[in-house]
MDTraj code that builds the backbone (N, CA, C; nanometers):
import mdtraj as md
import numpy as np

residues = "UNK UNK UNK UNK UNK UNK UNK UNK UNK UNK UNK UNK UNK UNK UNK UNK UNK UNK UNK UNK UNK UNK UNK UNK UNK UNK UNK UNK UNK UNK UNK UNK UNK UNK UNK UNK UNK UNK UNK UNK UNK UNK UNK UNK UNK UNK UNK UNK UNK UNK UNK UNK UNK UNK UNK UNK UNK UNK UNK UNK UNK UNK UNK UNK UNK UNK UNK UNK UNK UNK UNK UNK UNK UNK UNK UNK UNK UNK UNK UNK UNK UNK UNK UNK UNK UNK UNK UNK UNK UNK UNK UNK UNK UNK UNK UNK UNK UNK UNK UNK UNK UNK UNK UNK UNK UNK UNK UNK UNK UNK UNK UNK UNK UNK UNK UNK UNK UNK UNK UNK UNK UNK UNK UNK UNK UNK UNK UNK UNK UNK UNK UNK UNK UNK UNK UNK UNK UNK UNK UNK UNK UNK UNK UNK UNK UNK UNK UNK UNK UNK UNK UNK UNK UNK UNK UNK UNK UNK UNK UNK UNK UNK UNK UNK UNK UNK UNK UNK UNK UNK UNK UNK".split()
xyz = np.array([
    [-4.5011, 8.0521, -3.9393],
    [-4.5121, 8.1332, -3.8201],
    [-4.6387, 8.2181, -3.8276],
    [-4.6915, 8.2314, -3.7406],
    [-4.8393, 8.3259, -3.7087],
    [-4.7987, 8.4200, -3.6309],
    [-4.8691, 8.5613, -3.6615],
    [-4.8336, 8.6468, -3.6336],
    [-4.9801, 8.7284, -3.5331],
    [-4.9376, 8.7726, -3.4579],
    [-5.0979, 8.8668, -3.4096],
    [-5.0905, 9.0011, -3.3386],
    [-5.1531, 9.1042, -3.3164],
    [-5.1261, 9.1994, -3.2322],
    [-5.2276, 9.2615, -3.1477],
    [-5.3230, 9.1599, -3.1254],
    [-5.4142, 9.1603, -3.0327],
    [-5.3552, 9.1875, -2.8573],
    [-5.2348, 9.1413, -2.8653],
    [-5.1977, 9.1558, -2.6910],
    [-5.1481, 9.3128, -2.6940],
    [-5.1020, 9.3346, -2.8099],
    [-5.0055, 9.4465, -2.8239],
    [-5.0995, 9.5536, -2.8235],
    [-5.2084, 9.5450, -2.8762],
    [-5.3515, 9.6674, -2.8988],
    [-5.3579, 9.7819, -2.7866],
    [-5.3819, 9.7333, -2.6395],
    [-5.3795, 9.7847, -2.5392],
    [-5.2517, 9.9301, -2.5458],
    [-5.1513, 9.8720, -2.5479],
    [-5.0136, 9.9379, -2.5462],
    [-5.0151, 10.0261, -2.6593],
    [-5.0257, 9.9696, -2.7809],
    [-5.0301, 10.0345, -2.8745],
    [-5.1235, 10.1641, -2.8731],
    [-5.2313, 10.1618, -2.8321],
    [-5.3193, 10.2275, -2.8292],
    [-5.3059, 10.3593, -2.7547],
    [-5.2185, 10.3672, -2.6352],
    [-5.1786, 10.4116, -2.5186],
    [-5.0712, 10.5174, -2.6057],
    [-4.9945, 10.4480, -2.6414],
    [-4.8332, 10.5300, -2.7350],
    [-4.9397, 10.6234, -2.8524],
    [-5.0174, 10.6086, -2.9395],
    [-5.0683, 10.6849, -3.0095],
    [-5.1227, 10.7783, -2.9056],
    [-5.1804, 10.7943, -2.7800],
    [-5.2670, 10.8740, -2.6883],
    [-5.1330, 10.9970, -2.6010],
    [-4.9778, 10.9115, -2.6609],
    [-4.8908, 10.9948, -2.6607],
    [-4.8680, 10.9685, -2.4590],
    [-4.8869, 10.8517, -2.4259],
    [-4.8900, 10.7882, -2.2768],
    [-4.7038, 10.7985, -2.2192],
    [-4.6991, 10.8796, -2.1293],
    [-4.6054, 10.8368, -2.1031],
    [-4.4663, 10.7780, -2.1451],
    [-4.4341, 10.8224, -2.2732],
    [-4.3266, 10.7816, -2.3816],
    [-4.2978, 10.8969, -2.4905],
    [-4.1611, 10.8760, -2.4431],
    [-4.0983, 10.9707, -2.5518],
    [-4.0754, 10.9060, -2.6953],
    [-4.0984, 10.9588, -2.8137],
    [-4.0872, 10.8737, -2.9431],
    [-3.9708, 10.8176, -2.9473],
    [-3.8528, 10.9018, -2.9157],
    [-3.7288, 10.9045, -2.8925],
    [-3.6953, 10.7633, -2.8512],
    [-3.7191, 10.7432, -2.7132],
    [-3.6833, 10.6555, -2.6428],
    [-3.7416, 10.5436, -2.6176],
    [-3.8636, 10.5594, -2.7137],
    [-3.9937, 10.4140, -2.7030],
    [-3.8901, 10.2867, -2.7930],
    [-3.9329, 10.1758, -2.7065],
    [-3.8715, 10.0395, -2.7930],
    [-3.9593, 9.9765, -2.8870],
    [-3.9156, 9.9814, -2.9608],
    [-4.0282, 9.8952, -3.0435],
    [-4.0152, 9.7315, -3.0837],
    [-4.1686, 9.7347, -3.0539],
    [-4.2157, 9.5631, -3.0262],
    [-4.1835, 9.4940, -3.1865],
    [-4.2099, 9.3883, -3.1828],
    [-4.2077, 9.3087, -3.3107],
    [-4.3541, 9.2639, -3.2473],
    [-4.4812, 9.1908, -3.3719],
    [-4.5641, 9.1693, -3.3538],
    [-4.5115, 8.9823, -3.2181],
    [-4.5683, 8.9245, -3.2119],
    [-4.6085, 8.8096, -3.1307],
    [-4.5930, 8.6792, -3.1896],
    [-4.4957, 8.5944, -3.2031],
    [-4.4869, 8.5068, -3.3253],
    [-4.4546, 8.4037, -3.2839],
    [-4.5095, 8.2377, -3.3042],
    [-4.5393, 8.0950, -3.2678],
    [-4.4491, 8.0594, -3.3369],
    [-4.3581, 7.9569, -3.2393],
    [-4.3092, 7.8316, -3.3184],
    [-4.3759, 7.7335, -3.3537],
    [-4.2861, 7.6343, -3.3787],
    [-4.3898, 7.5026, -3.4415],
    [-4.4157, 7.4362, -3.3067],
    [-4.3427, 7.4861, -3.2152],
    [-4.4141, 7.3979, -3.0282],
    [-4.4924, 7.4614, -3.0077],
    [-4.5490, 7.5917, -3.0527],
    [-4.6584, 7.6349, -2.9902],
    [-4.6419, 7.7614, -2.8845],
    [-4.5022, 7.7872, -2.8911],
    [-4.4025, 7.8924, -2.7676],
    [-4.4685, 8.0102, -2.8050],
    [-4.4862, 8.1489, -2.7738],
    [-4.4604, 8.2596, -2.8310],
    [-4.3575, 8.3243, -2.7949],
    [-4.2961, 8.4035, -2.9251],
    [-4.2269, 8.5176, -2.8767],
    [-4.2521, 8.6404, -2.9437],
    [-4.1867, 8.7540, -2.8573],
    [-4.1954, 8.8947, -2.8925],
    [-4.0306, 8.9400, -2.8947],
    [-3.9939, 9.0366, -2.9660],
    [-3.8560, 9.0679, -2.9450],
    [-3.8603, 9.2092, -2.9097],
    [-3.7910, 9.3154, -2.9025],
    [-3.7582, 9.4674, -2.8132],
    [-3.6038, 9.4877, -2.9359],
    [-3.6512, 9.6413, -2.9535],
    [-3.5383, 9.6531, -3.0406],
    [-3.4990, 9.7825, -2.9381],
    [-3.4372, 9.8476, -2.8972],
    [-3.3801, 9.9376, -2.8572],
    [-3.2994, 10.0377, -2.9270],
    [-3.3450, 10.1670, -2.9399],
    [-3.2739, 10.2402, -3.0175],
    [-3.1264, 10.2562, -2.9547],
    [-3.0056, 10.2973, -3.0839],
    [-2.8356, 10.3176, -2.9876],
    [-2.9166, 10.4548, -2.9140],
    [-2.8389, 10.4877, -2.7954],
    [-2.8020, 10.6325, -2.7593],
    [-2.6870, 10.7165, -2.8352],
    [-2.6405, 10.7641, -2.8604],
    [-2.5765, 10.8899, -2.9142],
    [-2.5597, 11.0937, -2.8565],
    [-2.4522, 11.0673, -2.8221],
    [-2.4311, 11.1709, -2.7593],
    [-2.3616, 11.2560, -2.8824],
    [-2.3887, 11.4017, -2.8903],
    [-2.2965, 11.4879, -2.9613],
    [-2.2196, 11.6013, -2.8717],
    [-2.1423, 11.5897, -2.9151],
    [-2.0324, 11.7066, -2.8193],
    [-1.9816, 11.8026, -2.9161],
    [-1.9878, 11.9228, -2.8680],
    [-1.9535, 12.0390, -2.9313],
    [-1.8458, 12.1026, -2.8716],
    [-1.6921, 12.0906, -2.9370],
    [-1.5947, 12.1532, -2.8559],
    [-1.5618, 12.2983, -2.9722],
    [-1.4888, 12.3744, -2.8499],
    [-1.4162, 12.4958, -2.9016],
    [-1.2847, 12.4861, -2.9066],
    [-1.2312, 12.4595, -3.0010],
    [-1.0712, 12.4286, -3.0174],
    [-0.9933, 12.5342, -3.1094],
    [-0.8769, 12.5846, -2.9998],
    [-0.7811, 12.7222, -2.9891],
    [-0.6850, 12.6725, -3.1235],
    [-0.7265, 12.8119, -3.2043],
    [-0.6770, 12.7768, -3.3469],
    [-0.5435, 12.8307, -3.3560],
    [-0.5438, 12.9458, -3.2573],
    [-0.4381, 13.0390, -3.2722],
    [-0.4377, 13.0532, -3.1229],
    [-0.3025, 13.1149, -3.0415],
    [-0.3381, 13.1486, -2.9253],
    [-0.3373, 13.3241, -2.9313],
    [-0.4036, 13.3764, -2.8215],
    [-0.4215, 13.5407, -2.8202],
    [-0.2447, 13.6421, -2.7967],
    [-0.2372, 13.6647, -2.8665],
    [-0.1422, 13.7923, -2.8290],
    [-0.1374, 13.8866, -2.7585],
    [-0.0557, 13.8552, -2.6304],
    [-0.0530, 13.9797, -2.5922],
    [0.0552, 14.0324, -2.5293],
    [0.0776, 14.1575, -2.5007],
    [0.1599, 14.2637, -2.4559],
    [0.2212, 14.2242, -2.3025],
    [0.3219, 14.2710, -2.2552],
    [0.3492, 14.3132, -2.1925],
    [0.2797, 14.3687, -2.0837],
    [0.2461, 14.4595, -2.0894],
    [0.1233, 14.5235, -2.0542],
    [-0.0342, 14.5161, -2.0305],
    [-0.0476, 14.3612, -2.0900],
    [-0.1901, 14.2980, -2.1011],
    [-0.2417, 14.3935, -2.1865],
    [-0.1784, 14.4602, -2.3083],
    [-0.2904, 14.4963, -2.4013],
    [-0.2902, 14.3924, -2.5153],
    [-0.4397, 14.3233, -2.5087],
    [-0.4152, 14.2047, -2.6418],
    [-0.4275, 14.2723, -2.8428],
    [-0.3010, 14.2225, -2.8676],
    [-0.2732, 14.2757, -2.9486],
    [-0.3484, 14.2253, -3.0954],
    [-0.3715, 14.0642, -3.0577],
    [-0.4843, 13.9850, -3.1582],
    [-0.5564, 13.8601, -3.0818],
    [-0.6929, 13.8553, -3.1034],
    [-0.7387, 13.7882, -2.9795],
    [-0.7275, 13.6025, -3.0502],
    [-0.7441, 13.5525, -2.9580],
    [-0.7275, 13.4099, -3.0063],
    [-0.8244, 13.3867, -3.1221],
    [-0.7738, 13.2640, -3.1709],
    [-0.8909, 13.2090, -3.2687],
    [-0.9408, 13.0579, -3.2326],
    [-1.0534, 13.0368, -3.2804],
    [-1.1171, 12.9219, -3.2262],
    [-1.1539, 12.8157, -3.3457],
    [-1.2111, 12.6899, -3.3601],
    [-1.2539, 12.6435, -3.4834],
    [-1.3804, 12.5326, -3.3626],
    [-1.5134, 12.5483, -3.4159],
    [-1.5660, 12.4742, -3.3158],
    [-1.5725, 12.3138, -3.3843],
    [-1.5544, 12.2551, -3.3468],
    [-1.5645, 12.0501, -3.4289],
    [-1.6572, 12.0107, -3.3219],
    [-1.7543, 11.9462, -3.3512],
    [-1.8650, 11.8961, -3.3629],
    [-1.8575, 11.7424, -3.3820],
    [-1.9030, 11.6190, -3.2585],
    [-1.8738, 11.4897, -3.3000],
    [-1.9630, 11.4060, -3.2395],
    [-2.0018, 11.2862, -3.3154],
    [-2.0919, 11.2170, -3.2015],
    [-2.0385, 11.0733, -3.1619],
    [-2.0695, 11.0371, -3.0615],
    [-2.0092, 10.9286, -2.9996],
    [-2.1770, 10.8445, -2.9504],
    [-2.1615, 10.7203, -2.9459],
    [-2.2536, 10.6162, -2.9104],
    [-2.1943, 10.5932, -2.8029],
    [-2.3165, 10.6535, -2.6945],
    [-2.3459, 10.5663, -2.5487],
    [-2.3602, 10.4170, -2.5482],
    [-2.4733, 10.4098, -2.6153],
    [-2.5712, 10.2398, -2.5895],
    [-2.5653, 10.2030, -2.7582],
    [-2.5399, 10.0810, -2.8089],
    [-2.5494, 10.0448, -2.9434],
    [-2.6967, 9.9874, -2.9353],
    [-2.7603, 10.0417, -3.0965],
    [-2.9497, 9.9579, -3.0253],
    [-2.8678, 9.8010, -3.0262],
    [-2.9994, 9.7353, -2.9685],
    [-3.0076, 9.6423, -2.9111],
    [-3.1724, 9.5187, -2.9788],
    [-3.1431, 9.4400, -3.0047],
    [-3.2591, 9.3596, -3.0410],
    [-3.2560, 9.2479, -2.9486],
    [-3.3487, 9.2169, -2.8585],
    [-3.3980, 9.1108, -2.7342],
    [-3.4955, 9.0196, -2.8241],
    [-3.4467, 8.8987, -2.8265],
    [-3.6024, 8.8130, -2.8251],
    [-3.6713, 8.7349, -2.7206],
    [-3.7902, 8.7272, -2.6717],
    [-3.7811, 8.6774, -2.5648],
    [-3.9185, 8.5744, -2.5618],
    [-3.9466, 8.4764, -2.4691],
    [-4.0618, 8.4016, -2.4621],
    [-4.1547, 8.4405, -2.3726],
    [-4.2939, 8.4709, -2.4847],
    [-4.4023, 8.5625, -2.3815],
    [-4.5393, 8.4456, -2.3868],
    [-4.6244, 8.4663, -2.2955],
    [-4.7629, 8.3879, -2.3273],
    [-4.8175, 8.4241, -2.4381],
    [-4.8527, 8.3055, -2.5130],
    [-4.9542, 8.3237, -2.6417],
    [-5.1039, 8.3723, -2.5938],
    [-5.1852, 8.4213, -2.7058],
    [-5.2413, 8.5134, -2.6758],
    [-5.3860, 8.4515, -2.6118],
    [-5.4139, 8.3165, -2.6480],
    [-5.5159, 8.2012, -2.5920],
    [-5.5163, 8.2231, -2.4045],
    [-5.4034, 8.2147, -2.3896],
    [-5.3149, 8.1630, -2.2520],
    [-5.4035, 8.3244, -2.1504],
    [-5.4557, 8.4077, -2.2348],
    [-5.4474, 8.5775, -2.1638],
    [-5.6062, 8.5706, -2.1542],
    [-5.6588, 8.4809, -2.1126],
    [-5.8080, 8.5042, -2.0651],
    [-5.8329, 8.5895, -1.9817],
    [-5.9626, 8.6249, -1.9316],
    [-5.9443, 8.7140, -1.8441],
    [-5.9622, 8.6522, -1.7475],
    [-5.9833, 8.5646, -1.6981],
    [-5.9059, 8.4768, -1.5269],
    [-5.7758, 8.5395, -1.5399],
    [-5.6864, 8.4910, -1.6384],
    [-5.5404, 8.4974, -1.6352],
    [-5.5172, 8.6652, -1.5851],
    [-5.5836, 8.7471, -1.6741],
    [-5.5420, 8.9019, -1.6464],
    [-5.5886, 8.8865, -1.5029],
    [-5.7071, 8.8857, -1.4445],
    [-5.7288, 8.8764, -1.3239],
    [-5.6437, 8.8898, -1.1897],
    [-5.5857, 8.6995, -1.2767],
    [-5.4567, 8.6957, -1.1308],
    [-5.3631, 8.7296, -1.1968],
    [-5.3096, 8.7811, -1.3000],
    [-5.1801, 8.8977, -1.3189],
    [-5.2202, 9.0384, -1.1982],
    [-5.3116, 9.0790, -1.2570],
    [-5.3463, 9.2553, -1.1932],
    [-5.3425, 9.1753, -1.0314],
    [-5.3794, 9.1059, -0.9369],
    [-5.4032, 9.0821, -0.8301],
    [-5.2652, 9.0674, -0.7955],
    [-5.1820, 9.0030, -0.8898],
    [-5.0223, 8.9282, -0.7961],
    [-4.9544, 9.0828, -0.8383],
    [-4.9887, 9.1858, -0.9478],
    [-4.8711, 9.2934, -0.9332],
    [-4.9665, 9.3900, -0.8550],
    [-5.1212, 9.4157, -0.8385],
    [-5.1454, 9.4827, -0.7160],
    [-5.1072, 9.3945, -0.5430],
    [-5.1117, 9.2617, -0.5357],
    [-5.0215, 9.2651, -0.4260],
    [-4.8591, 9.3255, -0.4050],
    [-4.7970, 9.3465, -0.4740],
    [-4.6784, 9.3873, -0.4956],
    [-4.6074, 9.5757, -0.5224],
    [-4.7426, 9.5892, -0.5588],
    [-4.7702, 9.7654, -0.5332],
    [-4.7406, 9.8278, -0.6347],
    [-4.7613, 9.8051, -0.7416],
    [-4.7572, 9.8285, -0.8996],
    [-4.8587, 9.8204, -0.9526],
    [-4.9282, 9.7349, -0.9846],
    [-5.1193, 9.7503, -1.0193],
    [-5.2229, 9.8252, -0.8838],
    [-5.2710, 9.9251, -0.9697],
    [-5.4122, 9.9860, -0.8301],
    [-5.5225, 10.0377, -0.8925],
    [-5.5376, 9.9652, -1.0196],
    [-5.7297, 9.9874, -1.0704],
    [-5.7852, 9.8221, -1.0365],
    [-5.8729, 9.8181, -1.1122],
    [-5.9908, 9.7684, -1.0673],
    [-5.9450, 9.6189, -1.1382],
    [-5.9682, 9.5013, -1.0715],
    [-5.9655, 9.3517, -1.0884],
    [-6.1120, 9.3251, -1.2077],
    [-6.0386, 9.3235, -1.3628],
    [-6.1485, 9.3400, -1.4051],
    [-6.0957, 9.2253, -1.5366],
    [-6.0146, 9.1729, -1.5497],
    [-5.9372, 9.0503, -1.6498],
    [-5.9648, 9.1381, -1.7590],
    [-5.9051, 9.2767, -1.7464],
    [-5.8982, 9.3040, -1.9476],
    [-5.7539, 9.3610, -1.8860],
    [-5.6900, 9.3332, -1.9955],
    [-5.5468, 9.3713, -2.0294],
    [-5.5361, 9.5131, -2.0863],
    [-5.5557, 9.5983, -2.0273],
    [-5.5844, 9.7527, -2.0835],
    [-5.4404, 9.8251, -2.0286],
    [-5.4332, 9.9682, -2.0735],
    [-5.3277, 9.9926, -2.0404],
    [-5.2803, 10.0290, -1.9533],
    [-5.3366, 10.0500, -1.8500],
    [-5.2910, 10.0049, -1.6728],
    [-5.2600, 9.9042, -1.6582],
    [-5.3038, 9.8516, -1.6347],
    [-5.2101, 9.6629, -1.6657],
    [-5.0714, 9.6813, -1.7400],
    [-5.0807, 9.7147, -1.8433],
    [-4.9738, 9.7385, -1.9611],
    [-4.8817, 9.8009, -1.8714],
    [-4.8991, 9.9124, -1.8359],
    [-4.8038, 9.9839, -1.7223],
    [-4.7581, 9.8995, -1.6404],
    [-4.8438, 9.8524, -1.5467],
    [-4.7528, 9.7849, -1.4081],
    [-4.6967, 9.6741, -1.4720],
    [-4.7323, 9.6309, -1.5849],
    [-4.6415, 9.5184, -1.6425],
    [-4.5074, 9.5593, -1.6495],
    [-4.5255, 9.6654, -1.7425],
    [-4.3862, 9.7210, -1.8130],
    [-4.3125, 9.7818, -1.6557],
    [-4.3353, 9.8680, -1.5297],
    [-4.2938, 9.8994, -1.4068],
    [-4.2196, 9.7756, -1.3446],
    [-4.3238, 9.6690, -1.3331],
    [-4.2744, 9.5350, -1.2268],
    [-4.1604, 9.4844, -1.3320],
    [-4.1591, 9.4812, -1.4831],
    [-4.0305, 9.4344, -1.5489],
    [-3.9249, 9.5159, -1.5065],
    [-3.9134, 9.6099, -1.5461],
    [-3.8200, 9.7027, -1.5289],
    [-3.7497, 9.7371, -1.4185],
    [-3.7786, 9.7445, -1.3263],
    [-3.7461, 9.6885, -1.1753],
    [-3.6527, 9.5196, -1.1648],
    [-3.7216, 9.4630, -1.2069],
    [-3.6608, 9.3236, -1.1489],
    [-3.6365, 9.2701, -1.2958],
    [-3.5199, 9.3973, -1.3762],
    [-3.3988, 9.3525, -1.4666],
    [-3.4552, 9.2689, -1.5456],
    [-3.5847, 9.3054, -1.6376],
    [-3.6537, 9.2295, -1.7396],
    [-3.6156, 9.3620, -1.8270],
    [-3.7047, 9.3190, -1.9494],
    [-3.6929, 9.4316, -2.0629],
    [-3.7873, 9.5513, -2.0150],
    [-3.8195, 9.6446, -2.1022],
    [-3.8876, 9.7396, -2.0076],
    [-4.0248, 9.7585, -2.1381],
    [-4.1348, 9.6804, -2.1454],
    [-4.2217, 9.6660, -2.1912],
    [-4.3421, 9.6133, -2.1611],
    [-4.4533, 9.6527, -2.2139],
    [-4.5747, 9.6592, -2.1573],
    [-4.5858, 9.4577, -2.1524],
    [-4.4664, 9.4012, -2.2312],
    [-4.5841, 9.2829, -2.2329],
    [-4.4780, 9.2241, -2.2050],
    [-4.5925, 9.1153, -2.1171],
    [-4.5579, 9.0037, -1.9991],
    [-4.4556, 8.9081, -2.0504],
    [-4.3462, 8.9021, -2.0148],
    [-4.2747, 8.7654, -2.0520],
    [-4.2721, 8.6630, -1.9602],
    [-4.2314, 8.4880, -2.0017],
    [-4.3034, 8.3961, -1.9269],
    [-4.2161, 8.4249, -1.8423],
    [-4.0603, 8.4374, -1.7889],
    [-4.0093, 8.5023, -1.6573],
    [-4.0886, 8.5166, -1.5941],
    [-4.1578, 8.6718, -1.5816],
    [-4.2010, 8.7491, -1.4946],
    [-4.3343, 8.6656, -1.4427],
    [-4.4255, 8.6316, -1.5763],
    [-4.5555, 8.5376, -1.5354],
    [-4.5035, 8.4157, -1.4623],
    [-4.3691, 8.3458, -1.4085],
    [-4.3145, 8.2626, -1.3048],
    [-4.2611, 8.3241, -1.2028],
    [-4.2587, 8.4479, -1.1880],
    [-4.1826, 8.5067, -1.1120],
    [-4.3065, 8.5327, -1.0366],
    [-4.4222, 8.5908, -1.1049],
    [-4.5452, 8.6164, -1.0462],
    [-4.6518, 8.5062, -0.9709],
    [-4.5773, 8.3635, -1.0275],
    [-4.6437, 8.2736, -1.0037],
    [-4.7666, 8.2517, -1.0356],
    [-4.7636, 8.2470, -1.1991],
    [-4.8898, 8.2624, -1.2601],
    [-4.8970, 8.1203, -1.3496],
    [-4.7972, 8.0833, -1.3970],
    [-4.7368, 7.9820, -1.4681],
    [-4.6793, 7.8828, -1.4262],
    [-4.6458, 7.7299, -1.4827],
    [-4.5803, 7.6411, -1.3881],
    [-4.4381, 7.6878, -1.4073],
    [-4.3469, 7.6444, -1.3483],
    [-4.2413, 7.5937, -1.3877],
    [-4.1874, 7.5324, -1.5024],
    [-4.0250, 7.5367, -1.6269],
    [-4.0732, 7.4632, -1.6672],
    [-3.9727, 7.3471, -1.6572],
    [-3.9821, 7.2075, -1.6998],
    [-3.9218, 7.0884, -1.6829],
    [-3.7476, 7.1405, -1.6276],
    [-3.7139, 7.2160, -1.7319],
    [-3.5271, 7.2457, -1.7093],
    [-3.5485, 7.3029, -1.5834],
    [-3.6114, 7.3745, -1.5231],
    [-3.5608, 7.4147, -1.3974],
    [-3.6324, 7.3465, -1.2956],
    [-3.7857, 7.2831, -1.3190],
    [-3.7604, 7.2218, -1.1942],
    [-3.6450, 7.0950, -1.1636],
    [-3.5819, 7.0121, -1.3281],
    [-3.4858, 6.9424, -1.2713],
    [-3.3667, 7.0118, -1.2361],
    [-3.3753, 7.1103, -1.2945],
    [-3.1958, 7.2309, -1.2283],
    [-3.2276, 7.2103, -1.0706],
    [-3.3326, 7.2174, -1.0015],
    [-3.3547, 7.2328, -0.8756],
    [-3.4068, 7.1369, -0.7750],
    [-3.4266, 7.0413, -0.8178],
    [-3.4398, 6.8531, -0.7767],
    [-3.3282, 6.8242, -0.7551],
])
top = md.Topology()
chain = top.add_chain()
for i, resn in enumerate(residues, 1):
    res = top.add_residue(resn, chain, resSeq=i)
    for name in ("N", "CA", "C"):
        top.add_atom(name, md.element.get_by_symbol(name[0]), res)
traj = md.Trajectory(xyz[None], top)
């Protein structure tokens, strides 16, 4: 397997500049890695969520009078617990290898997500981190992972890519 992080540079570069991402909540990429067909993939690890709750729980109840004079006031013990929202999560998924990202290709990426109203700098085929953005925006929206880099989905969805054999016969 070959490994590279040339697509990832852009993005990467952006998260050190402290872009728009909480450390907290940033996913982290796995580098870019070839099968023996020649596929690439990238995977998304997702941190769990975790909630902590802090209750006040009545140890004793308060005493009191007759009269409402409290004679000993309640007691409390606070317990402290955490519970998991979201368990992390590891995605692998099939993205363009890094040959495939000429700058024609960035070109008509930035053109098909500025037709769509997510890309609005300049038609210039570098994969920088505006690009990276409306990548990671147009995924995230239309129930992809939520990362700067392109998976072949979205590059068919964008109509950047052919089809491939299984679905055009799913659809013949």
């Amino acid at each position: 397997m070959t490994t590279w992080f040339g697509y990832l540079a852009p993005w990467l570069g952006a998260l050190a500049l402290g872009a728009c991402v909480s450390p907290g909540d940033a996913p982290v990429v796995t580098p870019i890695t070839t099968d023996g067909e020649g596929r690439c993939f990238a995977s998304e690890t997702t941190p769990a969520v975790v909630e902590t709750v802090t209750e006040q729980i009545i140890v004793q109840p308060a005493m009191v009078d007759s009269d409402g004079t409290v004679r000993s006031p309640a007691a409390f013990r606070t317990v402290t617990r955490q519970r998991i929202l979201r368990e992390r999560r590891e995605v692998q998924f099939e993205t363009l290898c890094y040959a495939a990202l000429t700058p024609e290709f960035v070109g008509s990426l930035q053109r098909a997500l500025g037709a769509r109203g997510f890309y609005r700098g300049d038609i210039n085929g570098v994969l920088d981190a505006r690009t990276g953005r409306a990548i990671q925006v147009f995924q995230r929206q239309n129930g992809s992972h939520d990362l700067p880099v392109l998976d072949i989905e979205t590059a068919r969805t964008l109509g950047l890519v052919a089809l491939s054999s299984t679905v055009l016969d799913s659809e013949g």
